[in-house]
PDB file of N, CA, C and O in Angstrom:
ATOM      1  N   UNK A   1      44.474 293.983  34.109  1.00  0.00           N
ATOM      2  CA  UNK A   1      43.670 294.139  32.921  1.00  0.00           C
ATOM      3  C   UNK A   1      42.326 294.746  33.271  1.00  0.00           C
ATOM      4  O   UNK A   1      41.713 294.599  34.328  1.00  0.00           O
ATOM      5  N   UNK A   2      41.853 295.685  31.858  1.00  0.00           N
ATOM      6  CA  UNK A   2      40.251 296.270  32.363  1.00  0.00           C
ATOM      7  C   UNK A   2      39.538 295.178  32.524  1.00  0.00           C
ATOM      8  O   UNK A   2      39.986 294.087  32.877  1.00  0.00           O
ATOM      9  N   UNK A   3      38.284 295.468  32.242  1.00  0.00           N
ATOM     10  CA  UNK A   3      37.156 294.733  32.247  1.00  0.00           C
ATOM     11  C   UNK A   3      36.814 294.777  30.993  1.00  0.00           C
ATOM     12  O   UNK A   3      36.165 293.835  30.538  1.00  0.00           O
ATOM     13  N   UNK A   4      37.078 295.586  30.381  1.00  0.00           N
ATOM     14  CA  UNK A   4      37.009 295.593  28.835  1.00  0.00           C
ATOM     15  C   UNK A   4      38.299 294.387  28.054  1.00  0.00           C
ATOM     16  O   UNK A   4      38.144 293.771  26.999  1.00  0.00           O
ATOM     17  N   UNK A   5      38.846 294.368  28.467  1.00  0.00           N
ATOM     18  CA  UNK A   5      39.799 293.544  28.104  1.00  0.00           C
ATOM     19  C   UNK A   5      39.803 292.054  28.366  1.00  0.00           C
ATOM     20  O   UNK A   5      40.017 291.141  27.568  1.00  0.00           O
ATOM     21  N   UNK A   6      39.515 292.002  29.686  1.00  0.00           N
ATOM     22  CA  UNK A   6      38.831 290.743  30.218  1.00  0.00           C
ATOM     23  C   UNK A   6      37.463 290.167  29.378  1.00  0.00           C
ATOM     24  O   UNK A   6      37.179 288.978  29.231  1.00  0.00           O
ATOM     25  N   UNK A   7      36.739 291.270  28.896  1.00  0.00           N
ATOM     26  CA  UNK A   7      35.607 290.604  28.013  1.00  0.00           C
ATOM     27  C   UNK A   7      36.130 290.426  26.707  1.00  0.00           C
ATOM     28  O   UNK A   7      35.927 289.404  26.051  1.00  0.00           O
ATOM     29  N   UNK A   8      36.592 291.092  26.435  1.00  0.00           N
ATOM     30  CA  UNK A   8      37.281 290.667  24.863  1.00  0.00           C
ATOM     31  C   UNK A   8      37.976 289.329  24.908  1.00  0.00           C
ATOM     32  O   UNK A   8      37.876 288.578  23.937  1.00  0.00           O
ATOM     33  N   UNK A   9      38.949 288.844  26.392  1.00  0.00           N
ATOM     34  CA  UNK A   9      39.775 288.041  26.322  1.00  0.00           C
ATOM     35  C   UNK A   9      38.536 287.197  26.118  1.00  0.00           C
ATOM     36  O   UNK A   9      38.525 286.808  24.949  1.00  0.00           O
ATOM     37  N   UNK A  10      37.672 286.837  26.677  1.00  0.00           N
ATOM     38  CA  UNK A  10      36.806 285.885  26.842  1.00  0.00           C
ATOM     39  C   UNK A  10      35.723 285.868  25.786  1.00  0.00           C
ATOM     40  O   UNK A  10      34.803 285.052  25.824  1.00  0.00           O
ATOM     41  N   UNK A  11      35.847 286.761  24.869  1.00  0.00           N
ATOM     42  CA  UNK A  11      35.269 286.533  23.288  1.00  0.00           C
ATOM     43  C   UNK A  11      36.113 285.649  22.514  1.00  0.00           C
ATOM     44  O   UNK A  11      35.768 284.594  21.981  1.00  0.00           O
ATOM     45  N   UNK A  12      37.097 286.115  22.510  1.00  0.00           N
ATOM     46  CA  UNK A  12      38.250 285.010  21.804  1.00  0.00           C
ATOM     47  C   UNK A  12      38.954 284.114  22.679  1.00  0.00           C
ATOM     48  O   UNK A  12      39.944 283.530  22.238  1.00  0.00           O
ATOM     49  N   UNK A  13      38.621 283.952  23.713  1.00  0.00           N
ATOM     50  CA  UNK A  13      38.733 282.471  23.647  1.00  0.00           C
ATOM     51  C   UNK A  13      37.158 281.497  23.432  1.00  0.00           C
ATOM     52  O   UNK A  13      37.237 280.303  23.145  1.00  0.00           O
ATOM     53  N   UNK A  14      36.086 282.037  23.573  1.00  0.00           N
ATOM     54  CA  UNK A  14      35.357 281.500  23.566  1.00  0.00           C
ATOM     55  C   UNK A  14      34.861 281.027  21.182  1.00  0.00           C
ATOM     56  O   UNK A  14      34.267 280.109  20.616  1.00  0.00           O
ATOM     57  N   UNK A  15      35.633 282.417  20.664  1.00  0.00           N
ATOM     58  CA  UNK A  15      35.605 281.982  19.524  1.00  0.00           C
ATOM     59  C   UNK A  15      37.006 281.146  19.149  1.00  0.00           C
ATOM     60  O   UNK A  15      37.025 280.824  17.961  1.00  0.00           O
ATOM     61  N   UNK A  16      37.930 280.816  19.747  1.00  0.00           N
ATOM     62  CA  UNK A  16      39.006 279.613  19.025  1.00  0.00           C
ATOM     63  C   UNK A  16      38.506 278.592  20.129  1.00  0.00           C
ATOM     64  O   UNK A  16      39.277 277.652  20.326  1.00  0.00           O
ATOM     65  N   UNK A  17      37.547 278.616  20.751  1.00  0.00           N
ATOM     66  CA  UNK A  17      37.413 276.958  21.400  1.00  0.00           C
ATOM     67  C   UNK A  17      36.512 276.296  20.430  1.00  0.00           C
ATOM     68  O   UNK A  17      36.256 275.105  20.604  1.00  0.00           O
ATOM     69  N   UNK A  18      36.034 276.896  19.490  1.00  0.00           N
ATOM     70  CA  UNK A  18      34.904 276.741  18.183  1.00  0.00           C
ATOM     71  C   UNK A  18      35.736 276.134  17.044  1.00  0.00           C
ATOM     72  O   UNK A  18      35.458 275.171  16.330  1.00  0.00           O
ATOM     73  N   UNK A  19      36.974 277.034  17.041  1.00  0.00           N
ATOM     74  CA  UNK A  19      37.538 276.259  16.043  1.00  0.00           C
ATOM     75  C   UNK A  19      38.727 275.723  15.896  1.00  0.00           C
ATOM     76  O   UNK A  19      39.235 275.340  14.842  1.00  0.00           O
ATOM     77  N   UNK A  20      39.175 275.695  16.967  1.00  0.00           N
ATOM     78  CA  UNK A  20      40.461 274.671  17.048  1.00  0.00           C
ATOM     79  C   UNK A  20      40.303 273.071  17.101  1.00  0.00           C
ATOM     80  O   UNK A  20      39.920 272.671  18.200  1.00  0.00           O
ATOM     81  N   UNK A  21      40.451 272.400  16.447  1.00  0.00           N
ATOM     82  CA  UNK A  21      40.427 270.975  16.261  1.00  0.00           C
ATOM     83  C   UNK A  21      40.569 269.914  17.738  1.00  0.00           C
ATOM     84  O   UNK A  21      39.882 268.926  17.997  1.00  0.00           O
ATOM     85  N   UNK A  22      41.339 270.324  18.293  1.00  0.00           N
ATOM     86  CA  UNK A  22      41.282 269.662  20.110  1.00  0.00           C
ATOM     87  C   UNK A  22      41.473 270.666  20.982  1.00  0.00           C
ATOM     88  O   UNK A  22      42.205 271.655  20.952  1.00  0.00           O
ATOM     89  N   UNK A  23      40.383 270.089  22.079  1.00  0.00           N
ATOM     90  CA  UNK A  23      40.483 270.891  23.396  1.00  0.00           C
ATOM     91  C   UNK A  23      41.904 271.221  23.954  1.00  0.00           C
ATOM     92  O   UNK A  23      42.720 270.346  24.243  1.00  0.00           O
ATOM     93  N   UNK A  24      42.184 272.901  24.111  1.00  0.00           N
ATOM     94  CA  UNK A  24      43.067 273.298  24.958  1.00  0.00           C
ATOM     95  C   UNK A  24      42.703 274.285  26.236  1.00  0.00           C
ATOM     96  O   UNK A  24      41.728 275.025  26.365  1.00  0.00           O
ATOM     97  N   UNK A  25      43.686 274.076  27.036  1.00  0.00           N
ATOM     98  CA  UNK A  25      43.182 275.048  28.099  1.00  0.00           C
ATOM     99  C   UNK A  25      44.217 276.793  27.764  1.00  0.00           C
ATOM    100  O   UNK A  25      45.433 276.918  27.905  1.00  0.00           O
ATOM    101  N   UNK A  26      43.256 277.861  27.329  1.00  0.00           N
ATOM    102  CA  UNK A  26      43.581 278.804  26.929  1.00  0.00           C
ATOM    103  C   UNK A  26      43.152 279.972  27.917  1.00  0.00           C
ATOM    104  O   UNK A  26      42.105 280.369  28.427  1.00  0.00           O
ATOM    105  N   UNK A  27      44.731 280.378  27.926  1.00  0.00           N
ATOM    106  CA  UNK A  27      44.653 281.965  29.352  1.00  0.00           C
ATOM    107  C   UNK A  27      45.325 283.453  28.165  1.00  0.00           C
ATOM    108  O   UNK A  27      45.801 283.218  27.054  1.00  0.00           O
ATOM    109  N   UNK A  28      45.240 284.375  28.547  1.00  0.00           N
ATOM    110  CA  UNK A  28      45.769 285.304  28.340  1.00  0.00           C
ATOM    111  C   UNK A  28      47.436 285.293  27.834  1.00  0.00           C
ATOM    112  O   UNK A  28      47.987 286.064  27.048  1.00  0.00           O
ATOM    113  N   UNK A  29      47.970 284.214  28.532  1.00  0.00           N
ATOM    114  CA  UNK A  29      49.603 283.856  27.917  1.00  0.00           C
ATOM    115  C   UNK A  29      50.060 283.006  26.911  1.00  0.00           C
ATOM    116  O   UNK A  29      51.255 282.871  26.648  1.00  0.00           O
ATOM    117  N   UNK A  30      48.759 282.178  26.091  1.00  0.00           N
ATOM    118  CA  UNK A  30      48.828 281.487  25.931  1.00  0.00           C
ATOM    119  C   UNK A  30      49.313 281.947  24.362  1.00  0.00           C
ATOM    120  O   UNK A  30      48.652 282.715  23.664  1.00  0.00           O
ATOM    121  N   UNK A  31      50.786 281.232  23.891  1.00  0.00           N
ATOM    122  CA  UNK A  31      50.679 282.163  22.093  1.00  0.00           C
ATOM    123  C   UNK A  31      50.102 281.444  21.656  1.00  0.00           C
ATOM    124  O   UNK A  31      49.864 280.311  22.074  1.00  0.00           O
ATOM    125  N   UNK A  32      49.621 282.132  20.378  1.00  0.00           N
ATOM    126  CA  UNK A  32      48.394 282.243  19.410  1.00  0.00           C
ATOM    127  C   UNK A  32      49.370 280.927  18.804  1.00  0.00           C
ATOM    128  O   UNK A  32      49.111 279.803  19.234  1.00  0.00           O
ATOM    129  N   UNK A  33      50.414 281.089  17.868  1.00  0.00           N
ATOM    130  CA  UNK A  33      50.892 280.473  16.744  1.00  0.00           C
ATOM    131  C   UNK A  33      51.889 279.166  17.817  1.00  0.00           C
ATOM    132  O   UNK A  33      51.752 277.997  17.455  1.00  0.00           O
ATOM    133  N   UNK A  34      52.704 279.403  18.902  1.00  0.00           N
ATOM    134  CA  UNK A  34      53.193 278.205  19.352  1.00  0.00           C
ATOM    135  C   UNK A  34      52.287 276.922  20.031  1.00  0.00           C
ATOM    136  O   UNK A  34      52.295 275.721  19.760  1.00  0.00           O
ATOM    137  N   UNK A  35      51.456 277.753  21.094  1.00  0.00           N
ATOM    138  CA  UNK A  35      50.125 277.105  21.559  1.00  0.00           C
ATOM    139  C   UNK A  35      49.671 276.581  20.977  1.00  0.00           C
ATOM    140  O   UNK A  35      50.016 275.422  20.746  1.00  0.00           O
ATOM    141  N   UNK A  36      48.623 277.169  20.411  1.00  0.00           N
ATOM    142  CA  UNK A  36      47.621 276.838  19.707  1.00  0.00           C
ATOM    143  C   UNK A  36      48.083 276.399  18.517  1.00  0.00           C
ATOM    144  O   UNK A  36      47.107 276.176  17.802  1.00  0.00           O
ATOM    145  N   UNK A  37      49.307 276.118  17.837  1.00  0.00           N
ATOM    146  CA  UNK A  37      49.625 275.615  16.335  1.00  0.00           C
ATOM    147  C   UNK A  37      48.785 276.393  15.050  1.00  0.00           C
ATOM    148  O   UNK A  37      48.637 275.915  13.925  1.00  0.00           O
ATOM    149  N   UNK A  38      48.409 277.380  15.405  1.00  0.00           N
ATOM    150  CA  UNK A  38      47.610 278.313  14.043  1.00  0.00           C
ATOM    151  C   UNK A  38      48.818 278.550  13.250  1.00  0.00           C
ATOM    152  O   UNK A  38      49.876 278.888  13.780  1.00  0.00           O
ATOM    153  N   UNK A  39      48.651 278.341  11.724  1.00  0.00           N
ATOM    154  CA  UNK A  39      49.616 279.186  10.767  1.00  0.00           C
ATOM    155  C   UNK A  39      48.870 280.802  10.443  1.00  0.00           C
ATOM    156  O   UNK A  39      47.858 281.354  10.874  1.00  0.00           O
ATOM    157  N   UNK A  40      50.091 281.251   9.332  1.00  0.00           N
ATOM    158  CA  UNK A  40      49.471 282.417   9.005  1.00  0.00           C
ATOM    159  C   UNK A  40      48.170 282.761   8.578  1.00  0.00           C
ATOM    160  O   UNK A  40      47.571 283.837   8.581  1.00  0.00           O
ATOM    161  N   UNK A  41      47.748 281.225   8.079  1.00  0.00           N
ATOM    162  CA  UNK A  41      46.669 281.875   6.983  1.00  0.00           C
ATOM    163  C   UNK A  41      46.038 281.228   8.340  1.00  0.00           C
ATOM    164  O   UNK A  41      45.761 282.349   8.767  1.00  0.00           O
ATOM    165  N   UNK A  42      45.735 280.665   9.021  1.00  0.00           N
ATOM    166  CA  UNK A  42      44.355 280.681  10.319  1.00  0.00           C
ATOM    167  C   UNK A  42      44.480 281.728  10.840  1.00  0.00           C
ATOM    168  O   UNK A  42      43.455 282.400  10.963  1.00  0.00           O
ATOM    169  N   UNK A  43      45.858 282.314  11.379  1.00  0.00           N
ATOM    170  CA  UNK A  43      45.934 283.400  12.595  1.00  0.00           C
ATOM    171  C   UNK A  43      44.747 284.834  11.755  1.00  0.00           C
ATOM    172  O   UNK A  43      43.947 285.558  12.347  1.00  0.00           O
ATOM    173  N   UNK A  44      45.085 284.800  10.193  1.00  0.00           N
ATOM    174  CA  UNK A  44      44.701 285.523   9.438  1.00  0.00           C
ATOM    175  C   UNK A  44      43.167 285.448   9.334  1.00  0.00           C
ATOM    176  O   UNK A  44      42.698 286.539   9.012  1.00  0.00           O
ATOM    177  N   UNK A  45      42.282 284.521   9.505  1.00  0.00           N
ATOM    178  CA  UNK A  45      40.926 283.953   9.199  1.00  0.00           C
ATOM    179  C   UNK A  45      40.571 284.241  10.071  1.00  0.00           C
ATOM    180  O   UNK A  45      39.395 284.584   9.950  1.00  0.00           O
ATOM    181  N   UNK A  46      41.183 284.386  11.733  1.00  0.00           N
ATOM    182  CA  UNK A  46      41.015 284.513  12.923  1.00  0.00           C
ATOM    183  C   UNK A  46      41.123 285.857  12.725  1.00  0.00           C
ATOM    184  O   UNK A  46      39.941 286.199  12.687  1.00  0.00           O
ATOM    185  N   UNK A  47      41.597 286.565  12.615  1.00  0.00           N
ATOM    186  CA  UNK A  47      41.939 288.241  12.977  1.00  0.00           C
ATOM    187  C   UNK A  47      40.606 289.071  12.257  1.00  0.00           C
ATOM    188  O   UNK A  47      40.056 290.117  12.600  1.00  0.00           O
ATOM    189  N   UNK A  48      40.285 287.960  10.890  1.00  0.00           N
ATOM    190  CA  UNK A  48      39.916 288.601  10.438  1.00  0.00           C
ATOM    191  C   UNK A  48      37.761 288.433  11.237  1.00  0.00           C
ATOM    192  O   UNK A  48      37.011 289.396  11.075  1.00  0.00           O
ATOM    193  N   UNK A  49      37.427 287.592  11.712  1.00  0.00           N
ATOM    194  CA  UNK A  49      36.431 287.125  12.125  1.00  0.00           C
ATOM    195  C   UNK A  49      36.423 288.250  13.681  1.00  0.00           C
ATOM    196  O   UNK A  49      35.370 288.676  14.156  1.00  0.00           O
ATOM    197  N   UNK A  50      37.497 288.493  14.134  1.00  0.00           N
ATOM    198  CA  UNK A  50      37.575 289.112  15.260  1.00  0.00           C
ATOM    199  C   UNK A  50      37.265 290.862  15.049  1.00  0.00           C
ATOM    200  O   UNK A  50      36.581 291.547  15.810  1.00  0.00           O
ATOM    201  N   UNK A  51      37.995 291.351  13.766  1.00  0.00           N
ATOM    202  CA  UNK A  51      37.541 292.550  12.785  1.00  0.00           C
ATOM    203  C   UNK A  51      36.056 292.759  13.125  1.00  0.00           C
ATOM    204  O   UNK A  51      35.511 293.723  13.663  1.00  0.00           O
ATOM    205  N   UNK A  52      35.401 291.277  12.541  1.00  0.00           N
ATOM    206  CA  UNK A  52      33.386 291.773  12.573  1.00  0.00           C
ATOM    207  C   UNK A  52      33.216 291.786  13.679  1.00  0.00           C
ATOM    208  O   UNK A  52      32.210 292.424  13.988  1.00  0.00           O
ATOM    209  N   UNK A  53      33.877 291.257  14.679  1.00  0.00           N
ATOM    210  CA  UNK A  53      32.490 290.930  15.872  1.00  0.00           C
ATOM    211  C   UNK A  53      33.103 292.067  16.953  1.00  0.00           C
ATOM    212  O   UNK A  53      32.608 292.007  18.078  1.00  0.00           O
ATOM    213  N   UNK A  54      34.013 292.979  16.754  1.00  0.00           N
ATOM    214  CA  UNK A  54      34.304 293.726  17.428  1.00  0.00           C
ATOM    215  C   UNK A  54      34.803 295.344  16.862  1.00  0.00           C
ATOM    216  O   UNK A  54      35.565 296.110  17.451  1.00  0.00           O
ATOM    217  N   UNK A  55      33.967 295.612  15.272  1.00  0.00           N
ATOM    218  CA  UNK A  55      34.363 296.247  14.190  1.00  0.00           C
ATOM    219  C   UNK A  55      35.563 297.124  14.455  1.00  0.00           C
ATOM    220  O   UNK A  55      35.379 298.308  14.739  1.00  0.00           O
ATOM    221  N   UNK A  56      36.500 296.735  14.398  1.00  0.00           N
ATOM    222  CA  UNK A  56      37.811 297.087  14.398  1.00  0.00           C
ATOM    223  C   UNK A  56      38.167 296.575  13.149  1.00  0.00           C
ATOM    224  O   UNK A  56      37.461 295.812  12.491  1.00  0.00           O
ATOM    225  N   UNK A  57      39.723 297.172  12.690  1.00  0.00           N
ATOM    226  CA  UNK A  57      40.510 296.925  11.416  1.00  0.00           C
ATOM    227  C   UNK A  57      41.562 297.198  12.247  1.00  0.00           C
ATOM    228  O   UNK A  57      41.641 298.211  12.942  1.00  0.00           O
ATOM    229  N   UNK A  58      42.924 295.720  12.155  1.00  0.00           N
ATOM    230  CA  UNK A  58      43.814 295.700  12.987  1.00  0.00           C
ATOM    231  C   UNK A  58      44.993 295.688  11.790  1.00  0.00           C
ATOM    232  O   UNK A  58      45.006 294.740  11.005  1.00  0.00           O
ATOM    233  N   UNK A  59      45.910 296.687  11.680  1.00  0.00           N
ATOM    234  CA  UNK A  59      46.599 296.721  10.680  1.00  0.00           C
ATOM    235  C   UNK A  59      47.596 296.077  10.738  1.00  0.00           C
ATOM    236  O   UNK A  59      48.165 296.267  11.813  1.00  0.00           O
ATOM    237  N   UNK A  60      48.335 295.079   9.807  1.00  0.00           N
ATOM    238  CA  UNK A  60      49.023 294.288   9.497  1.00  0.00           C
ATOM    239  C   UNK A  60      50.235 294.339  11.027  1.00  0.00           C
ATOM    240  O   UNK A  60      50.455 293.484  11.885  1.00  0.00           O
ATOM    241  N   UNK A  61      50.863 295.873  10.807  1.00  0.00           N
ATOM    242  CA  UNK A  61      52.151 295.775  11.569  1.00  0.00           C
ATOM    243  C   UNK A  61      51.607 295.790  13.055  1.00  0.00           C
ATOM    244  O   UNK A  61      52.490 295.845  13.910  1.00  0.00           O
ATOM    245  N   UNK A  62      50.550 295.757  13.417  1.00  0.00           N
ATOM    246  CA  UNK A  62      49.963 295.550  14.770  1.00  0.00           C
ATOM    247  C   UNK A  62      49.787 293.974  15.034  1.00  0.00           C
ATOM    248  O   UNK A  62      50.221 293.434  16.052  1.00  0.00           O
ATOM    249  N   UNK A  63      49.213 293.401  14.174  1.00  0.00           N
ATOM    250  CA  UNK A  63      49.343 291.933  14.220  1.00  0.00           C
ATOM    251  C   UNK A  63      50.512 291.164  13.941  1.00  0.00           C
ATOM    252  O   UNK A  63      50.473 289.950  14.143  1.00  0.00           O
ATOM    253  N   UNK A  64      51.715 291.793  13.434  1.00  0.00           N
ATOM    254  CA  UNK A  64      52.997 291.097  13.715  1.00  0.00           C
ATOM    255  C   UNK A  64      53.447 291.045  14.938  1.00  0.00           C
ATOM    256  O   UNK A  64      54.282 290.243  15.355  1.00  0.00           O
ATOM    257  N   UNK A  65      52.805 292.062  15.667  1.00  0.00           N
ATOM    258  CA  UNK A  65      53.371 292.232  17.704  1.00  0.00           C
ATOM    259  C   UNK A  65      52.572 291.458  18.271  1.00  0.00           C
ATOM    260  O   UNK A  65      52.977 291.128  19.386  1.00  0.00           O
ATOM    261  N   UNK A  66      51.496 290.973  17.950  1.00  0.00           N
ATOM    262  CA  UNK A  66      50.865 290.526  18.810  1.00  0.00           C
ATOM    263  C   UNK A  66      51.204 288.826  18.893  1.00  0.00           C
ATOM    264  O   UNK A  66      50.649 288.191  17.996  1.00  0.00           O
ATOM    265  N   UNK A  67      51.862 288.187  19.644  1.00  0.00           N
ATOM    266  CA  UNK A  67      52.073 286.889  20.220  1.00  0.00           C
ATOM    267  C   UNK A  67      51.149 285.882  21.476  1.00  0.00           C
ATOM    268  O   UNK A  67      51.199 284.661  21.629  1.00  0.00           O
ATOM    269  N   UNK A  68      50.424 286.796  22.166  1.00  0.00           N
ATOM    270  CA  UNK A  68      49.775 286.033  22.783  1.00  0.00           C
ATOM    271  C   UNK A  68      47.993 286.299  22.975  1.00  0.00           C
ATOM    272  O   UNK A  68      47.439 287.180  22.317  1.00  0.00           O
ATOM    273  N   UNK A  69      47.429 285.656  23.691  1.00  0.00           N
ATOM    274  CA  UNK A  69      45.968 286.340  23.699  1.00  0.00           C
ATOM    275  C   UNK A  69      46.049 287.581  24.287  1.00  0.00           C
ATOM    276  O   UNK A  69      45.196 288.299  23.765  1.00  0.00           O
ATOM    277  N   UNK A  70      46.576 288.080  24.997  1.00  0.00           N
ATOM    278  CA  UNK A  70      46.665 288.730  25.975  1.00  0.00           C
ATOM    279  C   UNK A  70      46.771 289.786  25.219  1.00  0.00           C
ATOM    280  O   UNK A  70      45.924 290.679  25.204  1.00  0.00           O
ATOM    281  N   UNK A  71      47.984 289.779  24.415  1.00  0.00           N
ATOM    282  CA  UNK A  71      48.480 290.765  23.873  1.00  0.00           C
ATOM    283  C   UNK A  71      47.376 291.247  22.768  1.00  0.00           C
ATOM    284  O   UNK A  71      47.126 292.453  22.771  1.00  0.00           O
ATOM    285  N   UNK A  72      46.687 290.415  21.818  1.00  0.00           N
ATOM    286  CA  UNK A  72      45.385 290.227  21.158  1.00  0.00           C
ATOM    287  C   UNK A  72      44.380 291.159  21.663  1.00  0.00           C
ATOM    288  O   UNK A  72      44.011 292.095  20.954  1.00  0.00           O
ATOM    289  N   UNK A  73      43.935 290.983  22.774  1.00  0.00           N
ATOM    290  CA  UNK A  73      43.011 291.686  23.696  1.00  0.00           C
ATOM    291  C   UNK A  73      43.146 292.894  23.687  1.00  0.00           C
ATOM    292  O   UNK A  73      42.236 293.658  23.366  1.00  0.00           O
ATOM    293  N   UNK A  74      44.881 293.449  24.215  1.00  0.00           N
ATOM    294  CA  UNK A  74      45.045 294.772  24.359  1.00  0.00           C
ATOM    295  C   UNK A  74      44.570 295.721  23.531  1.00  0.00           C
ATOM    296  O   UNK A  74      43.854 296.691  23.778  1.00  0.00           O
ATOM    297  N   UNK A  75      45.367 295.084  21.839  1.00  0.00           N
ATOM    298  CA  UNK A  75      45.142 295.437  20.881  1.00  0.00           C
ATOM    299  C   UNK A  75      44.027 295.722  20.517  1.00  0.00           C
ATOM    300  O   UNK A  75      43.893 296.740  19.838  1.00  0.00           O
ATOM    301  N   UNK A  76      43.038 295.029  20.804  1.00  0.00           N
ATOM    302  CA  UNK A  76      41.594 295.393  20.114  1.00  0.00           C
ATOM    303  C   UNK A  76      40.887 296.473  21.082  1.00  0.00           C
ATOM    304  O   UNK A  76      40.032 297.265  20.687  1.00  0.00           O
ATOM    305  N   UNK A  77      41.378 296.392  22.444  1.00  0.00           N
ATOM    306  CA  UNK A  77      40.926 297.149  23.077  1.00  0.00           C
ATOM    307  C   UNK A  77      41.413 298.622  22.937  1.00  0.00           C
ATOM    308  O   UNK A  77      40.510 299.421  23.184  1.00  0.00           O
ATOM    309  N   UNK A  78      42.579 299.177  22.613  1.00  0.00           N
ATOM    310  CA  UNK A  78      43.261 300.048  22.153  1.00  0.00           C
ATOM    311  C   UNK A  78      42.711 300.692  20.527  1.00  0.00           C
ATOM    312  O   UNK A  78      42.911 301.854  20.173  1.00  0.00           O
ATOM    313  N   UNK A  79      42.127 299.837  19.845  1.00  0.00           N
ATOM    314  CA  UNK A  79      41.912 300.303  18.677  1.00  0.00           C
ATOM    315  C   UNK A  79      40.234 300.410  18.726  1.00  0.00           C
ATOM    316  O   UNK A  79      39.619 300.870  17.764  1.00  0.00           O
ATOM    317  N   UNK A  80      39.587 299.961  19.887  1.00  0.00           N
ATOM    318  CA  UNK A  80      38.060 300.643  20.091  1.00  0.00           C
ATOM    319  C   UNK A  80      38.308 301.839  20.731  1.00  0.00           C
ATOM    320  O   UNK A  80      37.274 302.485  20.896  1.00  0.00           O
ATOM    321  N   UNK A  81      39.229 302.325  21.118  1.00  0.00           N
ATOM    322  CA  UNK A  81      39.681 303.387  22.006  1.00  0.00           C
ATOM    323  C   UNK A  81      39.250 302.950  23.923  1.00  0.00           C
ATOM    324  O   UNK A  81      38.542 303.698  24.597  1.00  0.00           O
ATOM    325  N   UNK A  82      39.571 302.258  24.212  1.00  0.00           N
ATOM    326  CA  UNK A  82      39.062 301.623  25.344  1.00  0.00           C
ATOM    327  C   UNK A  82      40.461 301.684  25.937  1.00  0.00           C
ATOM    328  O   UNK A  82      40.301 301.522  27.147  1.00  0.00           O
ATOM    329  N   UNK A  83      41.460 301.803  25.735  1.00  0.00           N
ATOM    330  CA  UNK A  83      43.247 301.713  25.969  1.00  0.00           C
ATOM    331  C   UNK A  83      43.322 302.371  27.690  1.00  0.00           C
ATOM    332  O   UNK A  83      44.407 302.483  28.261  1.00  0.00           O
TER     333      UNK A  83
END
């Protein structure tokens, strides 16, 4: 992984350790929806909070692929053009 990616990973995890209800230990493999127990409408509140702080717009069928942080990361990094 870049370093760009590595900082992103470590934006989001540092924003779902804010709002997940109990401490987990969260890596790059970790899925979003089995892991972490997020439904649609959090994963959605989440994507969408991740939109501002990294002004990206992640379009729907991009966020159906994405399953883990890791994969999360890529994505945003790919759509700043950072890929």
């Amino acid at each position: 992984m870049t370093t760009d990616v590595n900082d992103i990973v470590e934006t989001i995890i540092a924003a779902l350790v804010k709002t997940l209800p109990t401490p987990v230990t969260i890596t790059t493999e970790t899925s979003i929806t089995r892991d972490l127990g997020l439904d649609s409408l959090a994963v959605m509140d989440f994507v969408m909070v991740l939109e501002d702080k990294f002004d990206v717009s992640i379009p729907m069928e991009r966020i159906a692929e994405v399953e883990t942080i890791g994969d999360l990361a890529r994505t945003i990094s790919e759509l700043r053009g950072h890929a």
